[in-house]
Gaussian input, Z-matrix of N, CA and C with variables (Angstrom, degrees):
# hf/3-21g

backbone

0 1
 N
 C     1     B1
 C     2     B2     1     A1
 N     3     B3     2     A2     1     D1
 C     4     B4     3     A3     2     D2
 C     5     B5     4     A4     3     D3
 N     6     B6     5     A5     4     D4
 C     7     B7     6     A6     5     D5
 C     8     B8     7     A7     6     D6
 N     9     B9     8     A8     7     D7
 C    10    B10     9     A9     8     D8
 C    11    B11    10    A10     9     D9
 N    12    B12    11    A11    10    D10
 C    13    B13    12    A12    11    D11
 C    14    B14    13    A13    12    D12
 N    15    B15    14    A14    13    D13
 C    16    B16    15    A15    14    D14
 C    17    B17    16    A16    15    D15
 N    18    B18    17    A17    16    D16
 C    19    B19    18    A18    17    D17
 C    20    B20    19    A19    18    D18
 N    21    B21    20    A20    19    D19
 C    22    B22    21    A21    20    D20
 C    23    B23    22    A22    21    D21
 N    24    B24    23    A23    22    D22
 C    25    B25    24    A24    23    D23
 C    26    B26    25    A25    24    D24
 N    27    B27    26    A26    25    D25
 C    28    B28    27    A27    26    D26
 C    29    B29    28    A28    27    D27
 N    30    B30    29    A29    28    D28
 C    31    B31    30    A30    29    D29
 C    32    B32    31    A31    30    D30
 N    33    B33    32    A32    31    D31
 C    34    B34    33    A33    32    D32
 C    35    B35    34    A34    33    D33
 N    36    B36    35    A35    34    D34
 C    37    B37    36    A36    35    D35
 C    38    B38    37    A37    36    D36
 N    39    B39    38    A38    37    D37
 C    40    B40    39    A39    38    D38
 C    41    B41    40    A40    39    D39
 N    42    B42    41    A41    40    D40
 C    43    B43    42    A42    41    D41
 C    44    B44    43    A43    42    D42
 N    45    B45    44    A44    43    D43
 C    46    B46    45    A45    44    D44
 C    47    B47    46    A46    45    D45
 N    48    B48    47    A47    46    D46
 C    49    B49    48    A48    47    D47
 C    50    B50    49    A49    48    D48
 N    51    B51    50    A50    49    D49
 C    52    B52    51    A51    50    D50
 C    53    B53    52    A52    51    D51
 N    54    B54    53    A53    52    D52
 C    55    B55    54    A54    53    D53
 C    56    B56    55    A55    54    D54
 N    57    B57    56    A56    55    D55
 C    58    B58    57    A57    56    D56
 C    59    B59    58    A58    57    D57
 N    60    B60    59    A59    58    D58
 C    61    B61    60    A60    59    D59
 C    62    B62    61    A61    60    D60
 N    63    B63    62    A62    61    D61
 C    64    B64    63    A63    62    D62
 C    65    B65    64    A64    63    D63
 N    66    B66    65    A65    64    D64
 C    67    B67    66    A66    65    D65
 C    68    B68    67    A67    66    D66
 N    69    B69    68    A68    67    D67
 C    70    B70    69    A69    68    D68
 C    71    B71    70    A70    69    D69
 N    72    B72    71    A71    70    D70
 C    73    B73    72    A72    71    D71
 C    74    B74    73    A73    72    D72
 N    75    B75    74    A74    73    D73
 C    76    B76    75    A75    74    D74
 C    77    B77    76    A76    75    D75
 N    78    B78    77    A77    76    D76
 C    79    B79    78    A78    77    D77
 C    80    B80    79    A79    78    D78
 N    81    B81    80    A80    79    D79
 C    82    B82    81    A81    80    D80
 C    83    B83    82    A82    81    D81
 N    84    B84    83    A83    82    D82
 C    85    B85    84    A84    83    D83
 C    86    B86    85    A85    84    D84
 N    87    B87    86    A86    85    D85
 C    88    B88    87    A87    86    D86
 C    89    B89    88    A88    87    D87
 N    90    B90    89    A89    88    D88
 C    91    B91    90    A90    89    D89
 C    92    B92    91    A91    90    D90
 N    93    B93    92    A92    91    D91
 C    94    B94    93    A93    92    D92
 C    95    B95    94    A94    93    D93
 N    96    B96    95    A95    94    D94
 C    97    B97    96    A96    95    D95
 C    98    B98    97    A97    96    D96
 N    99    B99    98    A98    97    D97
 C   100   B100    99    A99    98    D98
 C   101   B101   100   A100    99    D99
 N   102   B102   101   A101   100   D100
 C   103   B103   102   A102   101   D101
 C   104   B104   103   A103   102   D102
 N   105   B105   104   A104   103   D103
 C   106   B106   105   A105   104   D104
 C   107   B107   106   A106   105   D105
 N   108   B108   107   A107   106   D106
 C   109   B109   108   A108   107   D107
 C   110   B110   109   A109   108   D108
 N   111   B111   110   A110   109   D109
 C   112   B112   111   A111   110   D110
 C   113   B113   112   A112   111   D111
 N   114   B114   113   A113   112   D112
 C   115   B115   114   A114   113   D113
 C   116   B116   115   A115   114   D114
 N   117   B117   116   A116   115   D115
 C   118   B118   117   A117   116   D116
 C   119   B119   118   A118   117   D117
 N   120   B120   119   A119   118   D118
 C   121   B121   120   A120   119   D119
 C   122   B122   121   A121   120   D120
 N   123   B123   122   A122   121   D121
 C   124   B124   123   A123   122   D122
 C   125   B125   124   A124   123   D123
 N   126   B126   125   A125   124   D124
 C   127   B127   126   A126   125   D125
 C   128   B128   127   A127   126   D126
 N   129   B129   128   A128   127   D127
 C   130   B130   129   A129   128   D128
 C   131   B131   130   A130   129   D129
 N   132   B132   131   A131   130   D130
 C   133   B133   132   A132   131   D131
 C   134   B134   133   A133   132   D132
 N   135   B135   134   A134   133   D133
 C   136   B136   135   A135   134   D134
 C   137   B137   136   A136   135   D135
 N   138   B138   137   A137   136   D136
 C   139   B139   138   A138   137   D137
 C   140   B140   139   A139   138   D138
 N   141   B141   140   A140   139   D139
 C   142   B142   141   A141   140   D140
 C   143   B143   142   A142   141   D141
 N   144   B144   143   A143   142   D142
 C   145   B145   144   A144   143   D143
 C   146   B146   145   A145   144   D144
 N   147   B147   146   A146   145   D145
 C   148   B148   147   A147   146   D146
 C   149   B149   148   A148   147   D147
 N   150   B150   149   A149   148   D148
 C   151   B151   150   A150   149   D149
 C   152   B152   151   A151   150   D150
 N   153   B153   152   A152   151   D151
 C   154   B154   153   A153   152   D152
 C   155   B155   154   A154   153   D153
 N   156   B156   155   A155   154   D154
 C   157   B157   156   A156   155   D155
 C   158   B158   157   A157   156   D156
 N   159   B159   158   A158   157   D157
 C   160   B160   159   A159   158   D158
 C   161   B161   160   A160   159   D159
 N   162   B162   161   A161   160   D160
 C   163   B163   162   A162   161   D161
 C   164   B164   163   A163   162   D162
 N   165   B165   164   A164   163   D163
 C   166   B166   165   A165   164   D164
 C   167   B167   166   A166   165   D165
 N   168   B168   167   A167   166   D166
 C   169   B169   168   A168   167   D167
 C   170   B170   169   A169   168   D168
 N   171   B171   170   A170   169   D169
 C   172   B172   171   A171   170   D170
 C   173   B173   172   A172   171   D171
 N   174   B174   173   A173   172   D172
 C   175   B175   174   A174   173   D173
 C   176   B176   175   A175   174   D174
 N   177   B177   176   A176   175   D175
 C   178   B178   177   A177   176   D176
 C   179   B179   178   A178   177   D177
 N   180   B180   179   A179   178   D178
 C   181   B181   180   A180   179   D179
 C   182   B182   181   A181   180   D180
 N   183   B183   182   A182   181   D181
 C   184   B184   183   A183   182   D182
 C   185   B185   184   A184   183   D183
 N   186   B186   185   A185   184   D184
 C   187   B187   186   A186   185   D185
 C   188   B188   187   A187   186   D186
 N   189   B189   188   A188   187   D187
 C   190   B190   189   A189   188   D188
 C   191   B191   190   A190   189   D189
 N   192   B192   191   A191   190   D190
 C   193   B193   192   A192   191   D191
 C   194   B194   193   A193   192   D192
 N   195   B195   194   A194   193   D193
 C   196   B196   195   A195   194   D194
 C   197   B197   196   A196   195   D195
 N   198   B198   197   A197   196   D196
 C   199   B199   198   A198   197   D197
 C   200   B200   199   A199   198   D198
 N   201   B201   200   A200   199   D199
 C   202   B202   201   A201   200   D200
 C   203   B203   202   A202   201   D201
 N   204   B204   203   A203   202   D202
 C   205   B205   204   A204   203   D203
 C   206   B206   205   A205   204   D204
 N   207   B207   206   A206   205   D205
 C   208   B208   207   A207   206   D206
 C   209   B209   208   A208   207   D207
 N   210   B210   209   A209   208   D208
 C   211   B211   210   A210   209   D209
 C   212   B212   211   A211   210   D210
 N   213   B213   212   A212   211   D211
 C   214   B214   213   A213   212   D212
 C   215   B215   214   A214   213   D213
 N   216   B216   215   A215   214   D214
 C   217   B217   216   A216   215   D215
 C   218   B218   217   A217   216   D216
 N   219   B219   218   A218   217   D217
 C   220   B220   219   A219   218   D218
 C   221   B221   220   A220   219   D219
 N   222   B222   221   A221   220   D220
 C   223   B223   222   A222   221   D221
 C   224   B224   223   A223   222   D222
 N   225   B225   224   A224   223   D223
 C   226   B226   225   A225   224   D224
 C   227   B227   226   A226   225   D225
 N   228   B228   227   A227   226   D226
 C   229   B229   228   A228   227   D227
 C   230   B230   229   A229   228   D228
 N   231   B231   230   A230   229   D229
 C   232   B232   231   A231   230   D230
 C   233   B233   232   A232   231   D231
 N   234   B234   233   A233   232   D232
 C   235   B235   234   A234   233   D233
 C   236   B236   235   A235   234   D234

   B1=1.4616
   B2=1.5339
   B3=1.2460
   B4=1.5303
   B5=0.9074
   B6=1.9981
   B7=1.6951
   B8=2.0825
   B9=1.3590
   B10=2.0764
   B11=1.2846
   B12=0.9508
   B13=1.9009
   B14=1.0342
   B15=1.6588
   B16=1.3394
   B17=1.5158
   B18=1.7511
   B19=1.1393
   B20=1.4082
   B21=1.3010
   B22=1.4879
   B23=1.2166
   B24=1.7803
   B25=1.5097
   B26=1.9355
   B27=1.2486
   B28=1.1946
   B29=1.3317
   B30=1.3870
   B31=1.4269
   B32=1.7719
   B33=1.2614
   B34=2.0241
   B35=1.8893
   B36=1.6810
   B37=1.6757
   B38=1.4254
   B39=1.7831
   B40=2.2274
   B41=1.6140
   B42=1.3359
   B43=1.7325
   B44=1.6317
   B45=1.2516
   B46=1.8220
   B47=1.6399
   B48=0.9840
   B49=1.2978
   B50=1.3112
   B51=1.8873
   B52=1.2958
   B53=1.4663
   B54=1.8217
   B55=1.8342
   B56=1.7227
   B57=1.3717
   B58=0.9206
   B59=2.0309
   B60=1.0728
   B61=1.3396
   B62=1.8110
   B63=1.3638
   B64=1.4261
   B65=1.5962
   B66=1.6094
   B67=1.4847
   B68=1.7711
   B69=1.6443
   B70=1.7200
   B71=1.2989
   B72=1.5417
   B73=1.3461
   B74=1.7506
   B75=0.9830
   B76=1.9405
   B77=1.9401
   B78=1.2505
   B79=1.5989
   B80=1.4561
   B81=1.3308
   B82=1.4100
   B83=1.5249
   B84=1.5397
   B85=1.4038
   B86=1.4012
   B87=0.6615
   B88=1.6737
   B89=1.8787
   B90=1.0632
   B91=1.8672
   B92=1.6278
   B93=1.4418
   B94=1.6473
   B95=1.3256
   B96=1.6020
   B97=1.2388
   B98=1.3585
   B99=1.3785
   B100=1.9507
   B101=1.3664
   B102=1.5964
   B103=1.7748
   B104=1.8664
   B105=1.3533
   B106=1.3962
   B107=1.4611
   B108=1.3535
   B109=1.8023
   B110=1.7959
   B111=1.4616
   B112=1.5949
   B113=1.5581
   B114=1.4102
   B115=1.6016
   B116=1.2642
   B117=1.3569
   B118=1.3989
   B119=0.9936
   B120=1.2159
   B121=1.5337
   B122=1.3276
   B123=1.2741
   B124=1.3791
   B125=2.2620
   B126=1.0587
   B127=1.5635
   B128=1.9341
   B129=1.6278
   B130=1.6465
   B131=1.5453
   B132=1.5886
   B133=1.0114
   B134=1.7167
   B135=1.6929
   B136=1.5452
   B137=1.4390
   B138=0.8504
   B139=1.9147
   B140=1.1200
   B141=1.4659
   B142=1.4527
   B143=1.6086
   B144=1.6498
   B145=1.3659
   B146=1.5924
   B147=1.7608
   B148=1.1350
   B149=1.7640
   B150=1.1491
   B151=1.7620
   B152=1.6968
   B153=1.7622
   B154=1.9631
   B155=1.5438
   B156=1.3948
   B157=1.5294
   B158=1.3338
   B159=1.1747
   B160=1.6398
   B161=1.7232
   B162=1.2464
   B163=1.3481
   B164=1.4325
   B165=1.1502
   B166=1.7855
   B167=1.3300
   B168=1.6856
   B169=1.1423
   B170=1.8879
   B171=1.3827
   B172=1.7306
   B173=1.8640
   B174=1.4650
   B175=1.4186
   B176=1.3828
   B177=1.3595
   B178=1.3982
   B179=1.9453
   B180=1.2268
   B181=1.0114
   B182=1.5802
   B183=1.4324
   B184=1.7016
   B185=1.7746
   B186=1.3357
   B187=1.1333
   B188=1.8832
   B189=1.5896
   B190=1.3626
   B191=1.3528
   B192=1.5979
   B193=1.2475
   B194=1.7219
   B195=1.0746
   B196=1.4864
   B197=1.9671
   B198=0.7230
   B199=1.6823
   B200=2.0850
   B201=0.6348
   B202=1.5102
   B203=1.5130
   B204=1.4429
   B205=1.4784
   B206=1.9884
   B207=1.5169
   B208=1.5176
   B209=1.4692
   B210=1.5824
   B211=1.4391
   B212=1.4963
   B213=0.9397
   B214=1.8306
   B215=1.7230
   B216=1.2368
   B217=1.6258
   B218=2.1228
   B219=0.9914
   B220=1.2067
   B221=1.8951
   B222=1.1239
   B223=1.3691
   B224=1.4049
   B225=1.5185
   B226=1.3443
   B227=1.2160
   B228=1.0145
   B229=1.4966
   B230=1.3120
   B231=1.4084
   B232=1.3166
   B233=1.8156
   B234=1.1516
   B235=1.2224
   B236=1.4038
   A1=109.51
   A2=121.00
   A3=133.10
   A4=117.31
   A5=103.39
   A6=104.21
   A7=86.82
   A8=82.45
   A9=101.67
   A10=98.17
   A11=127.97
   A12=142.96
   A13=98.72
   A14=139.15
   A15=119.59
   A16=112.94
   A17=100.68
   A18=107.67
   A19=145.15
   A20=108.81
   A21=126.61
   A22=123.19
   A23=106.18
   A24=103.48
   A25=86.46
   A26=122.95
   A27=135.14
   A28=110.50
   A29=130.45
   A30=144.66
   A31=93.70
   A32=104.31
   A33=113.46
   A34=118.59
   A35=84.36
   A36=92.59
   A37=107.33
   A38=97.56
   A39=97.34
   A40=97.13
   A41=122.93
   A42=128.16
   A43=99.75
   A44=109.57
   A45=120.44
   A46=97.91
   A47=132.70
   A48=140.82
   A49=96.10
   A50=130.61
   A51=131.70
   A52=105.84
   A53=91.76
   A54=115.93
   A55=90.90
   A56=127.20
   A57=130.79
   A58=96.96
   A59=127.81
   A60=126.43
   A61=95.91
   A62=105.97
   A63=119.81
   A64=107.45
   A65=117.41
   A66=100.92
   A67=73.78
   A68=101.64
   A69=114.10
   A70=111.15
   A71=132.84
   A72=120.38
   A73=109.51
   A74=94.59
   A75=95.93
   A76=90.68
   A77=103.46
   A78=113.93
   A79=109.49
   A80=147.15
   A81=134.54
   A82=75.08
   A83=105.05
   A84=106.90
   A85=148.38
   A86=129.53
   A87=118.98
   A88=122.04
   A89=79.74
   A90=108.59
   A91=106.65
   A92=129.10
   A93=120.51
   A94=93.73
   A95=135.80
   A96=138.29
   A97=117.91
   A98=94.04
   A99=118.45
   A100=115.41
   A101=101.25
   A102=109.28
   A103=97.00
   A104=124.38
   A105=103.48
   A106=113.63
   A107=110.67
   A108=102.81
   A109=115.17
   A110=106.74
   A111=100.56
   A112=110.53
   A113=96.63
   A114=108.19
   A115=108.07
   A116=142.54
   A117=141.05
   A118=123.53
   A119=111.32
   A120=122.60
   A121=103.53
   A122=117.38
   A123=134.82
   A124=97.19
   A125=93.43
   A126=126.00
   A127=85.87
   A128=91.24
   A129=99.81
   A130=90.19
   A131=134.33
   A132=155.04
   A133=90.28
   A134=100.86
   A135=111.73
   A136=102.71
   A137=127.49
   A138=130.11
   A139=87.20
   A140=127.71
   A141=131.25
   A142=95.73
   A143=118.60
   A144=148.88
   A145=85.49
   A146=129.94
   A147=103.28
   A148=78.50
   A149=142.98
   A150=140.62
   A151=109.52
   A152=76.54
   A153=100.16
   A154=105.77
   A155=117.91
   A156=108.62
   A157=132.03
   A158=124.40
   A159=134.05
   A160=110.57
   A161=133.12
   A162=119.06
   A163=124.63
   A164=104.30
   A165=95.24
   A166=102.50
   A167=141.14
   A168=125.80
   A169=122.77
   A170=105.50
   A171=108.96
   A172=96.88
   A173=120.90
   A174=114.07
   A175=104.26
   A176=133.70
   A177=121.34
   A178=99.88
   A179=123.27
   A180=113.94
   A181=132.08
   A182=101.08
   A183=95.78
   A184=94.58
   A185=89.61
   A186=113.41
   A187=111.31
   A188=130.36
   A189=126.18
   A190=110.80
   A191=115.48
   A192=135.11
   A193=107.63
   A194=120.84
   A195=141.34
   A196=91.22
   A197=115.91
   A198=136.76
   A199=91.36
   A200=104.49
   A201=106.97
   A202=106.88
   A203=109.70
   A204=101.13
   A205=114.68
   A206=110.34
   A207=146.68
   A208=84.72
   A209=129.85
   A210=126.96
   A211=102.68
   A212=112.16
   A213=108.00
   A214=128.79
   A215=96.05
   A216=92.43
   A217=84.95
   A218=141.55
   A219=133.84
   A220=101.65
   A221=130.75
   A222=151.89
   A223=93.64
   A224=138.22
   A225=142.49
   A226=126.95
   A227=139.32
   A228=148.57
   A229=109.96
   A230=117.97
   A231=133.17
   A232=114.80
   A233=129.31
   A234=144.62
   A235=110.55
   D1=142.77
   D2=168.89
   D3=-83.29
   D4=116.73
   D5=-163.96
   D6=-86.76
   D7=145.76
   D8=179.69
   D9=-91.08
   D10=124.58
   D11=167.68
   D12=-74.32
   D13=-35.78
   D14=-138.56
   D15=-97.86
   D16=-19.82
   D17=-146.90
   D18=96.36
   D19=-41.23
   D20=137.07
   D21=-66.70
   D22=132.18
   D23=-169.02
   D24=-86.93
   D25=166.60
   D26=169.23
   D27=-62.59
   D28=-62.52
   D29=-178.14
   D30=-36.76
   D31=-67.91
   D32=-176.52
   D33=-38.98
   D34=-43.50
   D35=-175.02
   D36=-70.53
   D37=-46.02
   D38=-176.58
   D39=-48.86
   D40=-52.72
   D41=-147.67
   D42=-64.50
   D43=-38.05
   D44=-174.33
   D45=-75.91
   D46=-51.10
   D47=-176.36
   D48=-48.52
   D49=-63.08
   D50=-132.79
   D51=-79.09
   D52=-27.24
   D53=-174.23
   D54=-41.07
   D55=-59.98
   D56=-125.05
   D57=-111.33
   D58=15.60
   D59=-170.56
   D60=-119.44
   D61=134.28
   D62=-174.12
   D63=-70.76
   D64=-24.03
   D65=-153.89
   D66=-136.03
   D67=107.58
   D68=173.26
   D69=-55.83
   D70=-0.47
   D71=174.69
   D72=-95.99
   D73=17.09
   D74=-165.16
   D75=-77.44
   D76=149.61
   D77=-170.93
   D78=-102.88
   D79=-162.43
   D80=171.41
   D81=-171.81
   D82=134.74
   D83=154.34
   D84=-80.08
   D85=-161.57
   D86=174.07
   D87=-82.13
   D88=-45.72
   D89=173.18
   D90=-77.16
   D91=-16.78
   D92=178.63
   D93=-107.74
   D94=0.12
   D95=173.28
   D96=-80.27
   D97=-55.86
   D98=158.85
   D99=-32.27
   D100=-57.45
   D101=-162.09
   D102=-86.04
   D103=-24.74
   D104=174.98
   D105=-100.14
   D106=-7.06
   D107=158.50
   D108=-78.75
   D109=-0.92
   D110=173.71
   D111=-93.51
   D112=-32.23
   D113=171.13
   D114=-48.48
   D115=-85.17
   D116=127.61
   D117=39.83
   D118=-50.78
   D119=-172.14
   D120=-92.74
   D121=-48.07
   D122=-166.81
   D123=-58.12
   D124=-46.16
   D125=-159.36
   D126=-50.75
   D127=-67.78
   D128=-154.03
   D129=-58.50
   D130=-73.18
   D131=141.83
   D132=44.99
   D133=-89.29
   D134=-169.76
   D135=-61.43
   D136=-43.54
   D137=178.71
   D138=-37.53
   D139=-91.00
   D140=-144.76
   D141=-39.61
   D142=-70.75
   D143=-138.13
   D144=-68.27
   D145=-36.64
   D146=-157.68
   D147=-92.95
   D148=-26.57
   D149=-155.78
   D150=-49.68
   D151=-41.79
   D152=-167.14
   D153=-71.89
   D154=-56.70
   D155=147.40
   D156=-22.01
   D157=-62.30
   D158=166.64
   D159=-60.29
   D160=-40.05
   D161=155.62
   D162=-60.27
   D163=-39.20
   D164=-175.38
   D165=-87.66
   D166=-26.07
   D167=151.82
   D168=-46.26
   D169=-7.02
   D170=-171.04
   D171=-116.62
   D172=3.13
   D173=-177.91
   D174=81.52
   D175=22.85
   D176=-156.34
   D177=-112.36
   D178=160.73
   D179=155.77
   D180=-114.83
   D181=-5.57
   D182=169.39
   D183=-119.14
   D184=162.92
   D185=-169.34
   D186=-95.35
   D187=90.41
   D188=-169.72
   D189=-118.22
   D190=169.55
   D191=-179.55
   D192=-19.86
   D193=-49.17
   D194=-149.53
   D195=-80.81
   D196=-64.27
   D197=165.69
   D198=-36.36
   D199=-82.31
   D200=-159.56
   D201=-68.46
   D202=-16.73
   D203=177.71
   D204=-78.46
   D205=-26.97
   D206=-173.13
   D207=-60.29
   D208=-46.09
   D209=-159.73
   D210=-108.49
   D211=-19.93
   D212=177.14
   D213=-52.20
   D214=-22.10
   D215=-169.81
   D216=-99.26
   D217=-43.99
   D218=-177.50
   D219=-62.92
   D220=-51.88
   D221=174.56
   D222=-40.61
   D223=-78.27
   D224=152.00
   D225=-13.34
   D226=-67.78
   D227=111.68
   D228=24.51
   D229=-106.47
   D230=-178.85
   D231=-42.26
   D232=-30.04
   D233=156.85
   D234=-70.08

């Protein structure tokens, strides 16, 4: 079995990808599967890291919906 580094299983990233391609015969390779399930990773990664920032900038100690929504449009952005 192929251990996944990313966290993303491959199967999840092709299926999210396919949602979104106009012509169902389009292919994805193995290696652009790799590099956008690291993206992914990379993606959630800063969410959390920037959310927790935005709580403790608010006195807060957990990190909720409200927190991550405050960073989403700059987060978007930067991506």
């Amino acid at each position: 079995m192929e251990e996944e580094t990313s966290g993303f299983r491959k199967e999840l990233v092709s299926r999210l990808l396919h949602l979104h391609f106009r012509d169902c015969k389009t292919k994805v390779s193995g290696d652009a599967l790799q590099l956008m399930a690291e993206l992914l990773r990379i993606f959630v990664i800063e969410a959390a890291v920037r959310g927790v920032w935005q709580a403790q900038s608010e006195d807060l100690d957990v990190v909720n919906v409200d927190q991550l929504e405050k960073v989403l449009p700059q987060l978007l952005l930067d991506f």
